[in-house]
C-alpha positions as CSV (number, residue, x, y, z in Angstrom):
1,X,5.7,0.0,-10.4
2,X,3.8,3.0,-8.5
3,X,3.5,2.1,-4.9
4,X,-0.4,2.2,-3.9
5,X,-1.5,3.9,-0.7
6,X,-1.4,2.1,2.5
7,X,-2.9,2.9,5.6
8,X,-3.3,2.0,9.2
9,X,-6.0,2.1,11.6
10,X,-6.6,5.2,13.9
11,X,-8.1,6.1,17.4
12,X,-11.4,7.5,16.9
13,X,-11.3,9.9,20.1
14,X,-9.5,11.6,22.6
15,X,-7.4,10.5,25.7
16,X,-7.9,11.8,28.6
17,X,-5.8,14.2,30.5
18,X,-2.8,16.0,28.5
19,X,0.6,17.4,29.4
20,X,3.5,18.3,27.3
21,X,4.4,16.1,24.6
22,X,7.7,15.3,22.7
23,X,8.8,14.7,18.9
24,X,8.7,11.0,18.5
25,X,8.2,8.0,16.1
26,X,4.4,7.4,15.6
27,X,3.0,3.4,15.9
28,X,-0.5,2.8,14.6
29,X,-3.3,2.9,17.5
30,X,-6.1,0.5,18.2
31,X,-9.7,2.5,17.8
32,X,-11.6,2.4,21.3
33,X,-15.4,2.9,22.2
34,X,-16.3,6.2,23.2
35,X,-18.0,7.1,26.4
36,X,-20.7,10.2,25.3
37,X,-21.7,12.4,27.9
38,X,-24.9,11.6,29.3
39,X,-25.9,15.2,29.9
40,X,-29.0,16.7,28.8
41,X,-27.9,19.1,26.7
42,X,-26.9,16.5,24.1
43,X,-28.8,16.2,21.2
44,X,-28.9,15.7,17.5
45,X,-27.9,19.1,15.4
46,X,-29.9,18.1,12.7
47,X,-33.3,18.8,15.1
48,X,-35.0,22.1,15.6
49,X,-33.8,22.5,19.0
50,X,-30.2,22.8,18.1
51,X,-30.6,24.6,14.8
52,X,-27.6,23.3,12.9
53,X,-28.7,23.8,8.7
54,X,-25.7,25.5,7.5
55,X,-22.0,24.7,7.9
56,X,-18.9,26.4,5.9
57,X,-15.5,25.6,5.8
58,X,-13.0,27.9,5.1
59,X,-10.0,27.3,2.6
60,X,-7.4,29.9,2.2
61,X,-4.3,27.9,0.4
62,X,-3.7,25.0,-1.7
63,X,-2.4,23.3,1.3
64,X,-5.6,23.0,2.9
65,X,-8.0,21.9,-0.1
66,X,-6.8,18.4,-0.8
67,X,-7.7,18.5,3.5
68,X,-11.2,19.8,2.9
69,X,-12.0,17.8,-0.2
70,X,-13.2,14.7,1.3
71,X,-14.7,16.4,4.3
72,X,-16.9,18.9,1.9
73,X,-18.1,15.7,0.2
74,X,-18.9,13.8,3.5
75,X,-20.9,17.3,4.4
76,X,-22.6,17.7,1.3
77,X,-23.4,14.5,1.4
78,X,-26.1,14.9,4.8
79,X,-29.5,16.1,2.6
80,X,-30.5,18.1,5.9
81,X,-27.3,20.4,5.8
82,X,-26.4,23.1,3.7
83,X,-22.6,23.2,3.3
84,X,-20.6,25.9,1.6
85,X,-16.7,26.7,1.1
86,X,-15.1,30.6,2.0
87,X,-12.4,30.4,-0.5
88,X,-9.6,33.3,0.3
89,X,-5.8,33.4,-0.2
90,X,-4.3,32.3,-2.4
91,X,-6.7,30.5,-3.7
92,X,-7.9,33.5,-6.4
93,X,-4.4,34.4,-7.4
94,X,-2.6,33.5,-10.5
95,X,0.9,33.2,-9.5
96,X,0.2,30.2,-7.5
97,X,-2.3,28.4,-9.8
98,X,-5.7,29.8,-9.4
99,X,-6.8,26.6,-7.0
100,X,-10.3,27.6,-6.7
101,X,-10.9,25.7,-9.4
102,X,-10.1,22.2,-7.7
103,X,-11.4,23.2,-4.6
104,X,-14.8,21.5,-4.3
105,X,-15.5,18.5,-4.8
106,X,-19.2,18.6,-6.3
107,X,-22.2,21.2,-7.2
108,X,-23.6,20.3,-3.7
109,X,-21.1,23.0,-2.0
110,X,-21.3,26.5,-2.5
111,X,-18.4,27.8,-3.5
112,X,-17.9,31.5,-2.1
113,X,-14.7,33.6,-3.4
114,X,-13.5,35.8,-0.4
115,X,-10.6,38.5,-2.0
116,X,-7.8,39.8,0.6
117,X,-4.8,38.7,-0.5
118,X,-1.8,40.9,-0.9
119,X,0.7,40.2,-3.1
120,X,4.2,40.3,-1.1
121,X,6.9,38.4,1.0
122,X,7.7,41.0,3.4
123,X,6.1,40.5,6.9
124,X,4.3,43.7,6.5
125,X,2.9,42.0,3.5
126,X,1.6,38.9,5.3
127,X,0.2,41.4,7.8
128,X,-2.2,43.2,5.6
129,X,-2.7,39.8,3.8
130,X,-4.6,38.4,7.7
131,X,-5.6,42.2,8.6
132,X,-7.8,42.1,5.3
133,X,-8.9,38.3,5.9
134,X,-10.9,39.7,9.1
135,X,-12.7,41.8,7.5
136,X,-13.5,39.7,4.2
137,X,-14.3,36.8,6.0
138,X,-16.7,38.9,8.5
139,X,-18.3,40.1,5.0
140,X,-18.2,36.6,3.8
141,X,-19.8,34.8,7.2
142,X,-22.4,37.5,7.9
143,X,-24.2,36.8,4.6
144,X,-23.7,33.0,4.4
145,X,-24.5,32.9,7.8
146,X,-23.6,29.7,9.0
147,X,-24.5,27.6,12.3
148,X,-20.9,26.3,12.4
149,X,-17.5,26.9,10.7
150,X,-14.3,24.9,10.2
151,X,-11.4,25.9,9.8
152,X,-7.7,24.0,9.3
153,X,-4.6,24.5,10.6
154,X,-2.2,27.1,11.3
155,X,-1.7,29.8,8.7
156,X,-2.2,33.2,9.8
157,X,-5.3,34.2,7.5
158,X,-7.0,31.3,8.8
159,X,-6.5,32.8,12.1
160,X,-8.0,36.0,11.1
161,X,-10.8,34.0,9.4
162,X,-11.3,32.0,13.0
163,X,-11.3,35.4,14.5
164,X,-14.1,36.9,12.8
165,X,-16.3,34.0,13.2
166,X,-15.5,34.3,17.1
167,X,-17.1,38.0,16.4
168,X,-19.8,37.1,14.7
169,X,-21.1,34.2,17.5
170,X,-20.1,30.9,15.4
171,X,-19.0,28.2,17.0
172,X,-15.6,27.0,15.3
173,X,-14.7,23.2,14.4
174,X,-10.6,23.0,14.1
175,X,-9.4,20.5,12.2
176,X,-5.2,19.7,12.8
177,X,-5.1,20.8,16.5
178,X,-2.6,20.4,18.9
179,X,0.1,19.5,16.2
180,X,3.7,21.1,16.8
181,X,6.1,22.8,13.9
182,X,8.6,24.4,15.9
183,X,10.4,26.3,12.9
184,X,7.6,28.3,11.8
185,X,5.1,31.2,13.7
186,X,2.5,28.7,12.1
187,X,2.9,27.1,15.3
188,X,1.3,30.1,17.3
189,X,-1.8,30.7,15.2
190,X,-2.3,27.1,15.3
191,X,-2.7,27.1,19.2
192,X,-4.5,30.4,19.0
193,X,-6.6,29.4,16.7
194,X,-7.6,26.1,19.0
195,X,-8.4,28.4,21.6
196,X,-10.7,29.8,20.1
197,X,-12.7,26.9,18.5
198,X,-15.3,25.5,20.2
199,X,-14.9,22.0,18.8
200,X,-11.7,19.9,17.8
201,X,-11.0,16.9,15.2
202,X,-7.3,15.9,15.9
203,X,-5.3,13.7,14.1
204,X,-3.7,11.7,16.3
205,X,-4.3,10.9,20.2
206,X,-0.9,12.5,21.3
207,X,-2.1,15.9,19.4
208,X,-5.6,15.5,21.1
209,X,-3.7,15.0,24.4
210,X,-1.3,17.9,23.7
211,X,-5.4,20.4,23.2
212,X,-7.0,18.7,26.7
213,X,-3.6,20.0,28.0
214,X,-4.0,23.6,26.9
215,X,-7.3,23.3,29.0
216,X,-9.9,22.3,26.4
217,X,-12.8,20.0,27.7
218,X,-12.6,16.4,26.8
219,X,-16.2,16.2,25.3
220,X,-14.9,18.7,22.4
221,X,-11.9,16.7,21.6
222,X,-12.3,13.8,18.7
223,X,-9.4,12.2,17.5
224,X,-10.4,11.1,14.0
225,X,-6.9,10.9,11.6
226,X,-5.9,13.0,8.8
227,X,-8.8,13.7,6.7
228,X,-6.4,14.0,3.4
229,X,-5.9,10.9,3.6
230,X,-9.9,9.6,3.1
231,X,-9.3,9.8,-0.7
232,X,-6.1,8.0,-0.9
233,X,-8.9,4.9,-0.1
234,X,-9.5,4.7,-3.9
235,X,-7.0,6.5,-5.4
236,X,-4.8,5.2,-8.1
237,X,-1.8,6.8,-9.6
238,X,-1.7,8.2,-13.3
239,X,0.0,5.8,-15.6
240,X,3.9,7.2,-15.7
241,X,3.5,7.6,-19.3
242,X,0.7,10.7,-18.9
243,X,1.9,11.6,-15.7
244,X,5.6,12.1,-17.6
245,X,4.1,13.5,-20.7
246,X,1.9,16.5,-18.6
247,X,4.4,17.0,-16.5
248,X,7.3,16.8,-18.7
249,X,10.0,14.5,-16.8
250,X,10.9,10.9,-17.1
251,X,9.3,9.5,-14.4
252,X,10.2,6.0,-15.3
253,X,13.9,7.3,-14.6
254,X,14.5,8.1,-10.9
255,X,12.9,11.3,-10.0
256,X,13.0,13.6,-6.5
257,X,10.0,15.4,-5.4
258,X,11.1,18.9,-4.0
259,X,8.9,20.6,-1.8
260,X,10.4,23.4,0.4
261,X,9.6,26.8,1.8
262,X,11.2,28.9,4.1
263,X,11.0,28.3,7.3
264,X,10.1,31.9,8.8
265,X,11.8,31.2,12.9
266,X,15.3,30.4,11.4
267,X,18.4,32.3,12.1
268,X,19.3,31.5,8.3
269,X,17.6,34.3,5.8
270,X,15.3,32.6,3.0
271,X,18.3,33.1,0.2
272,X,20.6,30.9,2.3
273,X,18.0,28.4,3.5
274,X,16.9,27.8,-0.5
275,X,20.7,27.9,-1.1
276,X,22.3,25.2,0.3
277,X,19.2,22.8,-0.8
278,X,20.4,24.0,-4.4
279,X,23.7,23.2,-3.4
280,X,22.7,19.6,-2.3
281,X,20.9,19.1,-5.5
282,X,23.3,20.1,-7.8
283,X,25.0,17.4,-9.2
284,X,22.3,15.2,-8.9
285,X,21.5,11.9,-10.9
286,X,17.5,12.2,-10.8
287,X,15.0,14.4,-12.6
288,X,13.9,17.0,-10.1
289,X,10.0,18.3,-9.7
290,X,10.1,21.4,-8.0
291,X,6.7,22.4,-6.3
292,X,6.1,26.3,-5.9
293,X,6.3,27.7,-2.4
294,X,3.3,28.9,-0.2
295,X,2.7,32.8,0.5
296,X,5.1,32.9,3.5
297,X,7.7,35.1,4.4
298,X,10.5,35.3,1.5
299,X,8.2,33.3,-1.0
300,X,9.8,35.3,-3.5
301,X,13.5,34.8,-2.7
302,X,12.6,30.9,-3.0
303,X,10.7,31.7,-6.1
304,X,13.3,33.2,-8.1
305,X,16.2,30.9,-6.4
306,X,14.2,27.9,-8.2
307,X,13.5,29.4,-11.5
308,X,17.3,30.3,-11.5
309,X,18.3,26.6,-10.9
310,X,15.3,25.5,-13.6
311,X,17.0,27.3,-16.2
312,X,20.5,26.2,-16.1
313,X,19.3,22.3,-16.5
314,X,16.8,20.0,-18.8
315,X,16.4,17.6,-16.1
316,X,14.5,19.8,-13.5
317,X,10.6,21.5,-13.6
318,X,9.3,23.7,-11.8
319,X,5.2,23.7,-11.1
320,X,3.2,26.3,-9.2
321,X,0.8,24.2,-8.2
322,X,-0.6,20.7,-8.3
323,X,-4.0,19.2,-8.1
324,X,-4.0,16.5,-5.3
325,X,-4.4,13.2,-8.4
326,X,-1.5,14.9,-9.9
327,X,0.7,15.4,-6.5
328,X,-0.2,12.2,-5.6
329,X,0.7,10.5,-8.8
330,X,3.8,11.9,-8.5
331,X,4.4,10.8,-4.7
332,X,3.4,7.3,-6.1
333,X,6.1,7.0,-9.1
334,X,9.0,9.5,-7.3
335,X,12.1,7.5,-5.7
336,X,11.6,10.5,-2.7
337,X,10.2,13.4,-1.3
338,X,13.0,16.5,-0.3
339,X,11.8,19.8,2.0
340,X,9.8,20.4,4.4
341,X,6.0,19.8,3.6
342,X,4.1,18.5,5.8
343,X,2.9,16.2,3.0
344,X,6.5,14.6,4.2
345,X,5.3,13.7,7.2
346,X,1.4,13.0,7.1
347,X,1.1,11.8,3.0
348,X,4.2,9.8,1.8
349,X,3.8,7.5,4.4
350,X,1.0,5.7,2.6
351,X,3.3,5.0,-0.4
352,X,5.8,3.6,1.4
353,X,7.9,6.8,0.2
354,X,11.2,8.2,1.8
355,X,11.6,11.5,2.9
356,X,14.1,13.9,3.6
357,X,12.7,16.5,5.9
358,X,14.9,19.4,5.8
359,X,15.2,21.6,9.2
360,X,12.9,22.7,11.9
361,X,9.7,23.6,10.3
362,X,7.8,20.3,10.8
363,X,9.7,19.9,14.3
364,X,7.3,18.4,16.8
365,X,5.3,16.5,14.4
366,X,5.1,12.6,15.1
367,X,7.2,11.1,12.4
368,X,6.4,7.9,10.4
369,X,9.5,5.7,10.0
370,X,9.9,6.8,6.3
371,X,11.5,10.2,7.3
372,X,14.9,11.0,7.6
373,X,15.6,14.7,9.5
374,X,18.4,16.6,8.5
375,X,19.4,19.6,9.4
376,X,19.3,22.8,6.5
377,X,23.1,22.5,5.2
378,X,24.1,21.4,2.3
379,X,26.4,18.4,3.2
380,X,24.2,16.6,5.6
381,X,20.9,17.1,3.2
382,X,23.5,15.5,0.6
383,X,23.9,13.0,3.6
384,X,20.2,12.3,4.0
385,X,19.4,11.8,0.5
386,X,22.0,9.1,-0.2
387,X,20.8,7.4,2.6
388,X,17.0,7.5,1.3
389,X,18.1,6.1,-2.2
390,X,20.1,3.2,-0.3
391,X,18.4,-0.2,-0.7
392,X,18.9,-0.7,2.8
393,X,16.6,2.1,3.6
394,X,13.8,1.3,1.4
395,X,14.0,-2.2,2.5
396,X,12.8,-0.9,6.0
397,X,9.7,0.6,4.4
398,X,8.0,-2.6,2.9
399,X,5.8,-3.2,6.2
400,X,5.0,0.5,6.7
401,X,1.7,1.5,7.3
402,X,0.5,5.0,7.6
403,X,-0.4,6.4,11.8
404,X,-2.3,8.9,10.4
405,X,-5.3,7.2,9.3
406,X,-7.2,4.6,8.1
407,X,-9.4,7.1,5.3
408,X,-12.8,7.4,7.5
409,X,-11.8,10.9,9.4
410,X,-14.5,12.5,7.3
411,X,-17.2,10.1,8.7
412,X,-15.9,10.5,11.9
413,X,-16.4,14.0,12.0
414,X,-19.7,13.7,10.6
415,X,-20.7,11.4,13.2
416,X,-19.3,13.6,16.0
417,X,-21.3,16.9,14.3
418,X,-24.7,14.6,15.3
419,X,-23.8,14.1,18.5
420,X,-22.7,17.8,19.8
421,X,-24.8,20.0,22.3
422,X,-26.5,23.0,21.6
423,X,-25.4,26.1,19.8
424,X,-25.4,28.0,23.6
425,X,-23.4,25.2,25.8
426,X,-21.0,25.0,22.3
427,X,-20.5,28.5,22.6
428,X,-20.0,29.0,26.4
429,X,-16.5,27.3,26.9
430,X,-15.0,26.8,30.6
């Protein structure tokens, strides 16, 4: 049987004070009251004093859209706000699926295509890739025009998008602040990029605590959960029988999600990162769904390592893309999840799923209990992933409930936009 998405309840804002925090285990947290400023300069954003009509989000990967979805809705949904999506990246490229197309979730968003991605997986590549993005973007904001802009995460384009809104005078709401992923640069254009927001929506209260400590007022900070998971609320998995037919594996026989890029702070190059995960999964008894890598560094050593491995064997796909219902479906009917995703550690959680994350590129992310680290060699990964098909293991998982949310973050933020200052005291940070 699939396993349906659980989830847990979640702290709707911040702690106070900060300091340096440490990988750990995450436990579910009870929501609290919040105590609003009483200052004058509070008011509603929807009023003519404060100005706030149009809001973008910008969207630059796959990673971030099944993010945004729920959010966009949630926005779109406020009749007094105009809410449209800057769609760069990858987003307009073939090669990784075209996912513009599944990008909003109804005719209520505008859906704006921004073009400045290079094609490449050299670092000078990924440089022109962001050094583009500034300029696009800038083109893209100063005709939309927006009163505020969000943008997700850590990728370097989204950086270069947060930078031209600083340029242009818009205040910036950052959703997935004050997360950690040690074994990627991602890491440094996520903190960058939290500097330079003017508003925050964390995910947990130890990520919100980690952003007060890198000196960011309290009264910006709102801890609200992962917003992915808002649409795991209703979701239901595709019957196996579709899901095997579209996808074409078996998925009533076991079946091993793979989703792994390269982690770009290693000593290891990409060929012998993707190499000894090969190596682990050679003689495997499972079908194996191989998800196409993101636009990092050495994409394209990863890219032609799997297509390698997809043609010596029947039992193994390889898919550039996936819509979120499809991903999902497949997290629901899979025996595991293998890489380094950090759908590993936010996602499978809510289907009770076990995951082997591979290496240091989600290191300093709060764990669930379903995910089993392993360093990038081939014996212990071959280590990790008999111990996530053991009985034993997946017994521990039955009572498991997701720390990352309890599918209202998208309310939450909404809630939070009525409730902010004025454009001026946004904009003027301490």
């Amino acid at each position: 049987m699939p396993r349906r998405p659980a989830s847990a309840s979640i702290e709707r804002h911040p702690p106070r004070g900060g300091g340096a925090l440490v990988p750990k285990r995450a436990a579910s947290v009870k929501p609290r009251s919040h105590n609003r400023s009483t200052d004058n300069s509070f008011c509603q954003f929807g009023s003519a004093h404060c100005g706030l009509q149009r809001i973008a989000c910008i969207s630059t990967s796959r990673a971030d859209a099944g993010i945004y979805r729920p959010l966009l809705g949630a926005l779109a949904d406020q009749s007094d706000w105009q809410v449209s999506c800057l769609a760069g990246g990858t987003h307009l490229s073939e090669a990784f699926g075209h996912t513009i197309d599944e990008l909003v979730p109804t005719n209520r968003v505008e859906l704006t295509p921004v073009s400045h991605f290079v094609s490449g997986d050299r670092a000078l590549d990924v440089a022109e890739t962001s050094g583009r993005a500034v300029i696009e973007f800038s083109k893209a904001l100063a005709a939309a025009r927006p009163d505020l802009v969000f943008v997700l995460g850590d990728r370097t384009e989204m950086l270069a998008a947060a930078l031209a809104a600083v340029i242009h005078g818009i205040p910036i709401a950052h959703l997935h602040g004050g997360e950690r992923t040690a074994g990627a640069y991602d890491d440094n254009c996520r903190h960058a990029i939290t500097k330079l927001a003017h508003v925050h929506f964390a995910a947990l209260p130890e990520y919100a605590a980690r952003i007060a400590s890198m000196g960011e007022e309290d009264w910006r900070i709102h801890t609200v959960g992962a917003p992915a998971l808002d649409d795991l609320v209703h979701f239901e998995p595709l019957p196996v029988g579709q899901l095997s037919a579209a996808v074409g594996l078996d998925f009533s026989r076991p079946t091993w999600v793979i989703a792994f890029y390269p982690e770009t702070l290693s000593a290891d190059s990409p060929a012998a990162q993707v190499e000894m995960l090969l190596a682990a999964l050679y003689a495997a008894d499972a079908n194996l769904l191989i998800l196409g890598t993101n636009a990092d560094i050495g994409y394209k050593t990863f890219s032609e390592a799997y297509q390698a491995f997809v043609d010596q064997r029947s039992n193994v796909k390889l898919m550039a893309s996936l819509s979120k219902q499809w991903f999902w479906s497949c997290l629901a009917h899979a025996q595991m999840l293998i890489g380094n995703s950090s759908a590993g550690i936010i996602e499978a959680a809510s289907f009770k799923l076990p995951v082997v994350n591979i290496g240091d590129r989600q290191a300093g992310r709060i764990r669930p209990s379903n995910v089993i680290d392993t360093p990038c060699d081939t014996e212990k990964i071959a280590g990790a992933v008999g111990r996530a098909t053991s009985s034993a293991f997946r017994h521990t998982l039955e009572q498991l409930t997701n720390p990352y949310g309890n599918g209202q973050a998208a309310s939450g933020i909404v809630a939070a936009l009525r409730s902010f200052p004025n454009q001026k005291t946004l904009l003027q940070k301490a």
